[in-house]
Z-matrix of the N, CA and C atoms (Angstrom, degrees):
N
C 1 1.451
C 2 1.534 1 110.80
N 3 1.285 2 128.89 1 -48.94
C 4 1.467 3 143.67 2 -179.33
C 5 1.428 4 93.34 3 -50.93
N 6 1.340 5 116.50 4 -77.31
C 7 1.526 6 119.83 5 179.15
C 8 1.394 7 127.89 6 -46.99
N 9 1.269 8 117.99 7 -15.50
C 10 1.676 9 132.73 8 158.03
C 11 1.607 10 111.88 9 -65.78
N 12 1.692 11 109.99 10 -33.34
C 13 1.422 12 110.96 11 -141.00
C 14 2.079 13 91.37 12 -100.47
N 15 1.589 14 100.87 13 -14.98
C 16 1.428 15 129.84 14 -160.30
C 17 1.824 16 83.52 15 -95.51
N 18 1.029 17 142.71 16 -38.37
C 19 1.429 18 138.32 17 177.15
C 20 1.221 19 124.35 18 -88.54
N 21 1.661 20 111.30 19 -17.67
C 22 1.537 21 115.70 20 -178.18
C 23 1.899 22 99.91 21 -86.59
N 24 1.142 23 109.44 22 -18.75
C 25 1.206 24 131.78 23 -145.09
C 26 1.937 25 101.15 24 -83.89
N 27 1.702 26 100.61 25 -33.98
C 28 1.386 27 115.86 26 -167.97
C 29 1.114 28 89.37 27 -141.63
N 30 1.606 29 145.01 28 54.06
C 31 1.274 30 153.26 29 86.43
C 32 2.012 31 103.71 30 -50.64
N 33 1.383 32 86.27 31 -78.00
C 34 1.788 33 89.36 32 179.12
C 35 1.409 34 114.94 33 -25.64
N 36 1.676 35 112.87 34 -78.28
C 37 1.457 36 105.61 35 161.22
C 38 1.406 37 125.17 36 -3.38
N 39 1.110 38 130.07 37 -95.61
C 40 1.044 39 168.67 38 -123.46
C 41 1.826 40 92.10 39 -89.88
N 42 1.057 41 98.63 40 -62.33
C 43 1.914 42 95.36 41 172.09
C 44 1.668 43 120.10 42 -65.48
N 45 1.726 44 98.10 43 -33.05
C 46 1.943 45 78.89 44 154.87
C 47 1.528 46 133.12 45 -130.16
N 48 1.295 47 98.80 46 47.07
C 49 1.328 48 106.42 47 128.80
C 50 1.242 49 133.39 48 -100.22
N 51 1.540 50 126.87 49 -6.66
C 52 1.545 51 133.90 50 -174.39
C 53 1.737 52 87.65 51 -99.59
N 54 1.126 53 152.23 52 -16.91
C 55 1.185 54 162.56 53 -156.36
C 56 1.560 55 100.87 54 -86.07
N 57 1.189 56 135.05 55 73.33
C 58 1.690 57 131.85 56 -179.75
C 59 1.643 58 110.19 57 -53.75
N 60 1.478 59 100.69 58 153.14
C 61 1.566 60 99.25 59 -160.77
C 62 2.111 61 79.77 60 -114.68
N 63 1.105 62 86.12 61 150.03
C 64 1.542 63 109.52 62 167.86
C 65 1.711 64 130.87 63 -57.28
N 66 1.056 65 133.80 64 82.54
C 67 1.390 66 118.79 65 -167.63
C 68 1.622 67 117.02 66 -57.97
N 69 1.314 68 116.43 67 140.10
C 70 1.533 69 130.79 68 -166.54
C 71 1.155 70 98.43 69 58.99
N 72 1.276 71 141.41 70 67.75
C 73 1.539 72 115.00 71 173.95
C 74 1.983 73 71.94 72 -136.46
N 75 1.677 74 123.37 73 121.08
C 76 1.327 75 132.22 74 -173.24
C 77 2.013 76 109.49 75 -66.15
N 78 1.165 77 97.26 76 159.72
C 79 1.842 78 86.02 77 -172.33
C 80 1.404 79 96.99 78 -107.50
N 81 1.464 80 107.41 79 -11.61
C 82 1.748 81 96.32 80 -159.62
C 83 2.190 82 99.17 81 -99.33
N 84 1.124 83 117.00 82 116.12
C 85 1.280 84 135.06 83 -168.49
C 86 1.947 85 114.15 84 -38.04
N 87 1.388 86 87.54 85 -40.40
C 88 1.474 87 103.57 86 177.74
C 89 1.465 88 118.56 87 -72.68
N 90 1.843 89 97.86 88 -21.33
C 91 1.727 90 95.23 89 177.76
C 92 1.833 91 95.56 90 -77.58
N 93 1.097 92 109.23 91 -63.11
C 94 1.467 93 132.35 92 -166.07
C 95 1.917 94 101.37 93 -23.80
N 96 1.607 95 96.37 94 -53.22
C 97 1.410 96 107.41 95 176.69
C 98 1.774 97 124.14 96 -50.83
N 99 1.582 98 93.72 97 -32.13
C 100 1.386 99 100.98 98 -157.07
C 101 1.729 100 100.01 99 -82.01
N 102 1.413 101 97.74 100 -14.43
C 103 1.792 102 112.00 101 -149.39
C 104 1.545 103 79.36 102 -90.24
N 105 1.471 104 104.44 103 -46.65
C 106 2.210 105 80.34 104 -173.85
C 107 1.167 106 109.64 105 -109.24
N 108 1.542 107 129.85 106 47.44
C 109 1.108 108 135.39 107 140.73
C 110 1.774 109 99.18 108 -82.99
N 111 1.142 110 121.30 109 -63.62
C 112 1.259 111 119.16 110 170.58
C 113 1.436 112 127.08 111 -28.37
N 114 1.458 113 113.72 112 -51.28
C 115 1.532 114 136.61 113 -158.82
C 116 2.119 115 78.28 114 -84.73
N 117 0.874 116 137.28 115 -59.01
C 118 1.170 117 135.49 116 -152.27
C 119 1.533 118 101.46 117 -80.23
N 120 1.425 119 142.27 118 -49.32
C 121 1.397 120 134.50 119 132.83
C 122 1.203 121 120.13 120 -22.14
N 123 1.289 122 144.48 121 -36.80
C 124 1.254 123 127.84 122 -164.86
C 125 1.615 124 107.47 123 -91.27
N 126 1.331 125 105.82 124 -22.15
C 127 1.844 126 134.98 125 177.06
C 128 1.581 127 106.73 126 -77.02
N 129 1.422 128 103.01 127 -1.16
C 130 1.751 129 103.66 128 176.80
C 131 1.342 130 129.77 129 98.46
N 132 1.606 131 103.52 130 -8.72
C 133 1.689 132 127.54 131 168.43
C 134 1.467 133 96.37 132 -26.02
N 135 1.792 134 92.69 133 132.58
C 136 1.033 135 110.95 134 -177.14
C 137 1.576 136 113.55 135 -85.54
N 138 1.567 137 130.64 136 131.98
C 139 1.725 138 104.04 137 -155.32
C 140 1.349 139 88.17 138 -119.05
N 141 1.409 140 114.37 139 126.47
C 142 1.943 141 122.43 140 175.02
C 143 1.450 142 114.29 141 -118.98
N 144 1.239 143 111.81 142 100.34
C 145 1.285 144 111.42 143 154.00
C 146 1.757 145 134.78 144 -47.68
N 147 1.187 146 134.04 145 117.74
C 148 1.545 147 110.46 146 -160.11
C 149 1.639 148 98.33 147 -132.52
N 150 1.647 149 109.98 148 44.02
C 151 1.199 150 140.92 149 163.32
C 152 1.883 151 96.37 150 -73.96
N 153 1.462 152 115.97 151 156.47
C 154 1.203 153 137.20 152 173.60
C 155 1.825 154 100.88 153 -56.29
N 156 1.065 155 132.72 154 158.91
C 157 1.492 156 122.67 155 160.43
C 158 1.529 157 107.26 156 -77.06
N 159 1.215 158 130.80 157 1.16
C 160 1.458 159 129.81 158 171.79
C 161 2.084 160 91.52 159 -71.31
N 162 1.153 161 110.37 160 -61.95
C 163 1.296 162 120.53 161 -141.10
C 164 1.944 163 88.41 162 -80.14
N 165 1.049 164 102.56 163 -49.79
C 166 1.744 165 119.54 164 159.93
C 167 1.986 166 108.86 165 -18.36
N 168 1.848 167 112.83 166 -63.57
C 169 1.067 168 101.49 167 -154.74
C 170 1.518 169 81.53 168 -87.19
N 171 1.426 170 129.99 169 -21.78
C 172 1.697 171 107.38 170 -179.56
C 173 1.373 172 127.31 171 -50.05
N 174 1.445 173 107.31 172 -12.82
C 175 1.443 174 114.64 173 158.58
C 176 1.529 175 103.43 174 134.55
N 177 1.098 176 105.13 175 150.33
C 178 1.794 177 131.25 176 -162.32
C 179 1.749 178 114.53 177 -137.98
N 180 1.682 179 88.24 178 160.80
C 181 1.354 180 90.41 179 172.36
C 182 1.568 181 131.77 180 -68.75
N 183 1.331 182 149.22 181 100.02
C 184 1.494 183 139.18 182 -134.30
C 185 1.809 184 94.56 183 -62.69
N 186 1.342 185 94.57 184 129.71
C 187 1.848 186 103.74 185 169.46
C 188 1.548 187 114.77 186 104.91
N 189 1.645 188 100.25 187 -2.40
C 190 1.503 189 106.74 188 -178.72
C 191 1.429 190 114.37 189 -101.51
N 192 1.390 191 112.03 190 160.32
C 193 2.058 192 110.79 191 -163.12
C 194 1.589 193 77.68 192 -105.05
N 195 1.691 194 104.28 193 169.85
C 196 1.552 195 106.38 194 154.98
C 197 1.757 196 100.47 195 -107.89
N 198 0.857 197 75.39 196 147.68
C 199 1.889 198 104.47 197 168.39
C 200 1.452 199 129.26 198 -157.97
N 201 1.650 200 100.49 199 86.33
C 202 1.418 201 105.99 200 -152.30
C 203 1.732 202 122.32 201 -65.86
N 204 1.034 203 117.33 202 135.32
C 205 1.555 204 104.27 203 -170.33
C 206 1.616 205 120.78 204 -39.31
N 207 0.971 206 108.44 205 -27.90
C 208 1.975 207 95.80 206 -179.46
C 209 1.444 208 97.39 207 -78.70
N 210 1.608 209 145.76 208 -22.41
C 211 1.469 210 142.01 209 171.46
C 212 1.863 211 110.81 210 -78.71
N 213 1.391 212 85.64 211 13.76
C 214 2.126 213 82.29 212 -168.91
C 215 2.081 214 100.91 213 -70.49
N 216 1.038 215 108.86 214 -62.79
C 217 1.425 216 128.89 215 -176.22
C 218 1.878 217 94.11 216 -35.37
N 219 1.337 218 103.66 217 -72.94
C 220 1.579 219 131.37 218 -161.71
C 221 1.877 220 96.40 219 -51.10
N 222 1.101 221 120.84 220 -43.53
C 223 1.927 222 128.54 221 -172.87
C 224 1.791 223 94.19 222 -113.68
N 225 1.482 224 109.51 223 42.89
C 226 1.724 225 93.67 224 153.19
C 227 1.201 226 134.69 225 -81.69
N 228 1.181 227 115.85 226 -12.91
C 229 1.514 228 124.87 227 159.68
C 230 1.607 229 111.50 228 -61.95
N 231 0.890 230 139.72 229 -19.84
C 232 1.883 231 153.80 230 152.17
C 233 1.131 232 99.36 231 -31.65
N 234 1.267 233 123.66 232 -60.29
C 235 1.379 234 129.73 233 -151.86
C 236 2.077 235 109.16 234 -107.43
N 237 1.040 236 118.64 235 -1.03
C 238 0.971 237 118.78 236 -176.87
C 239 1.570 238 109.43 237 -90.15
N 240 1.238 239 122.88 238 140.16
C 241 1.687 240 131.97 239 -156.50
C 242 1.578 241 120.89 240 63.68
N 243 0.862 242 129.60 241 11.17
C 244 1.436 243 136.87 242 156.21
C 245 1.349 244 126.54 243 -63.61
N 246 1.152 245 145.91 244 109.67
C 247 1.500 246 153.68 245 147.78
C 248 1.636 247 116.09 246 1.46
N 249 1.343 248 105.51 247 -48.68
C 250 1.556 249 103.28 248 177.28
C 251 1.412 250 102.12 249 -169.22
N 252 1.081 251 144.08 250 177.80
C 253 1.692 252 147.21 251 172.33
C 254 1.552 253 96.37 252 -126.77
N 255 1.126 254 118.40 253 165.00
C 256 1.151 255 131.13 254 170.37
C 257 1.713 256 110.18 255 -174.74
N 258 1.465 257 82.79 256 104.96
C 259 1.846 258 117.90 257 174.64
C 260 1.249 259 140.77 258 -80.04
N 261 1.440 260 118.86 259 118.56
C 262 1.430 261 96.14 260 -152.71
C 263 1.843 262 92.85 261 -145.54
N 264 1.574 263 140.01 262 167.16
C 265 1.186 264 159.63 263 -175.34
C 266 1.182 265 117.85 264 -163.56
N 267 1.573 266 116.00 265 -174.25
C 268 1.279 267 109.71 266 -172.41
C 269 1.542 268 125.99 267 -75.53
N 270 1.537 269 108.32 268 -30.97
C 271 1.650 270 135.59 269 169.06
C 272 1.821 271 123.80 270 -89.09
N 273 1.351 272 81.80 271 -31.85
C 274 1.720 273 97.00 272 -164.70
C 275 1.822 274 123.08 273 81.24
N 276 1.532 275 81.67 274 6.92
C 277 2.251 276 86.93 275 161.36
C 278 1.484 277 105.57 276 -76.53
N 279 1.455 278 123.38 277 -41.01
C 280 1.384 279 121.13 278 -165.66
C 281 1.841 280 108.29 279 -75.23
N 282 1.299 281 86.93 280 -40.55
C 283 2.079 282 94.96 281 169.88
C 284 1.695 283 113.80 282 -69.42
N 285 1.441 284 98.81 283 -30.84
C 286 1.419 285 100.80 284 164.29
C 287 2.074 286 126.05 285 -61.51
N 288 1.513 287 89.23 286 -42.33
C 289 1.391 288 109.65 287 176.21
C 290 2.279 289 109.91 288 -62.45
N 291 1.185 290 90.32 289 -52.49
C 292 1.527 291 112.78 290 169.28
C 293 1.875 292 124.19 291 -26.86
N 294 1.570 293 87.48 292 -64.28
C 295 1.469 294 119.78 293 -158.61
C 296 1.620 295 98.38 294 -80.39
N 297 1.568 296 116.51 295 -39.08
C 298 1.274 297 114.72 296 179.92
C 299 1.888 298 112.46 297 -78.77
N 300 1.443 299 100.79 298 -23.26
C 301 1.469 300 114.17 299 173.62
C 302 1.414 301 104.62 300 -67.35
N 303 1.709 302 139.20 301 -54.15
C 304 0.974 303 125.56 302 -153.28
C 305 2.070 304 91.73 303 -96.85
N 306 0.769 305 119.85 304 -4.14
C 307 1.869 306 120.29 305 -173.35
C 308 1.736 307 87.31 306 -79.80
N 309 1.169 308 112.37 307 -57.00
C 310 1.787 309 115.50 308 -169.79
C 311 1.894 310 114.66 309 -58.54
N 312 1.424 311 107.81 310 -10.42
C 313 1.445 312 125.72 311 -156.51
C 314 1.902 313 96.53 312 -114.20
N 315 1.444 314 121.85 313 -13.71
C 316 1.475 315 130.46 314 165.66
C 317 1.992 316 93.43 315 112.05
N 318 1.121 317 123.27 316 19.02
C 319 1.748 318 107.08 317 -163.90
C 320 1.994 319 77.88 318 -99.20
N 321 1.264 320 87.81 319 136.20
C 322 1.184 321 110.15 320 -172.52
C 323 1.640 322 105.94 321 -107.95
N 324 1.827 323 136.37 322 144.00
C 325 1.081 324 125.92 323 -173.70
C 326 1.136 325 141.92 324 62.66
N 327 1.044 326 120.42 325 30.91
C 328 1.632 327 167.74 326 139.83
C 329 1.529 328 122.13 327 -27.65
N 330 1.770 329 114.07 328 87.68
C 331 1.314 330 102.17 329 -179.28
C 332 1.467 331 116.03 330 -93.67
N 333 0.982 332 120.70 331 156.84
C 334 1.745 333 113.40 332 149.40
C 335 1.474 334 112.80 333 -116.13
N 336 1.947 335 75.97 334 98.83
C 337 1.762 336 88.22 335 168.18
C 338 2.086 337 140.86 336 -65.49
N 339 1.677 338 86.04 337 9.16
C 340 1.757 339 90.53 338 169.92
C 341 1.727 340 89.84 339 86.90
N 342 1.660 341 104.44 340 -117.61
C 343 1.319 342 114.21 341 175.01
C 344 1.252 343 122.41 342 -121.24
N 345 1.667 344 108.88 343 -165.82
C 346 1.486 345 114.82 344 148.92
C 347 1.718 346 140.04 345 -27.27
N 348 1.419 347 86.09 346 -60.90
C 349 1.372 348 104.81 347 -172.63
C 350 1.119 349 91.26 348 -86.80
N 351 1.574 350 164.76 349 47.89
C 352 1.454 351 135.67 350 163.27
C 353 1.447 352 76.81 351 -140.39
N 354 1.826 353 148.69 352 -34.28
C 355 1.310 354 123.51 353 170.80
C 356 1.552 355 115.23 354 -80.99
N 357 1.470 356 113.66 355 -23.30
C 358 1.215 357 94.21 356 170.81
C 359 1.855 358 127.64 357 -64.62
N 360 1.411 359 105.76 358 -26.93
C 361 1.800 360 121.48 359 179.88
C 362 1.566 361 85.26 360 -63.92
N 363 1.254 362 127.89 361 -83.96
C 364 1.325 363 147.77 362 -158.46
C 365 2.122 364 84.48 363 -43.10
N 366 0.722 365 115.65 364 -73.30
C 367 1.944 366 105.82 365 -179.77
C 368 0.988 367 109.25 366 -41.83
N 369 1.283 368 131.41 367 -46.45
C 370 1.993 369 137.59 368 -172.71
C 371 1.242 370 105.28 369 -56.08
N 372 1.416 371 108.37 370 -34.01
C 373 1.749 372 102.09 371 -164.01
C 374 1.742 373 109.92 372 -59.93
């Protein structure tokens, strides 16, 4: 068994190091996210806040609609023919809630942008 576990062990090895890594392509998940939220905004991503319109007029990311998560289901036609969506709240449970609402409904390319503050940083750059 050891000697099974000693060959599976340096197979693995062996496949990633022969495995070429991608140049510029970021390792850390949170960059990767931030990079095609960007890349997908700049492509015309559609950006929805799905904050309350109370929390909406306290201020938003500039260029984004509100569409509060309990109206996501009810305005899916909103989102249909768009380039990409990109969803966002104060935590990112409600964009979380959002993104799985509009993926089950056929909207394809679907981010969850977290919050405010992480698309507005991610635009600054």
């Amino acid at each position: 068994m050891k000697r099974i576990l000693n060959l599976l062990l340096v197979i693995v090895v062996l496949a990633s190091c022969s495995s070429p890594k991608s140049a510029g392509i970021q390792t850390n998940s949170t960059e990767q996210k931030e990079l095609s939220v960007k890349d997908e905004v700049a492509k015309g991503a559609l950006m929805v806040d799905v904050r309350t319109p109370e929390e909406f007029a306290s201020g938003s990311v500039n260029g984004a609609i509100n569409i509060p998560l309990s109206e996501v289901e009810s305005r899916i036609n909103e989102f249909k023919g768009k380039p990409g969506v990109v969803v966002f709240c104060r935590s990112g449970n409600r964009s979380g809630q959002a993104k799985k609402i509009l993926e089950s409904n056929g909207i394809k390319n679907v981010i969850n942008g977290i919050n405010t503050d992480t698309i507005n940083a991610e635009l600054a750059k």
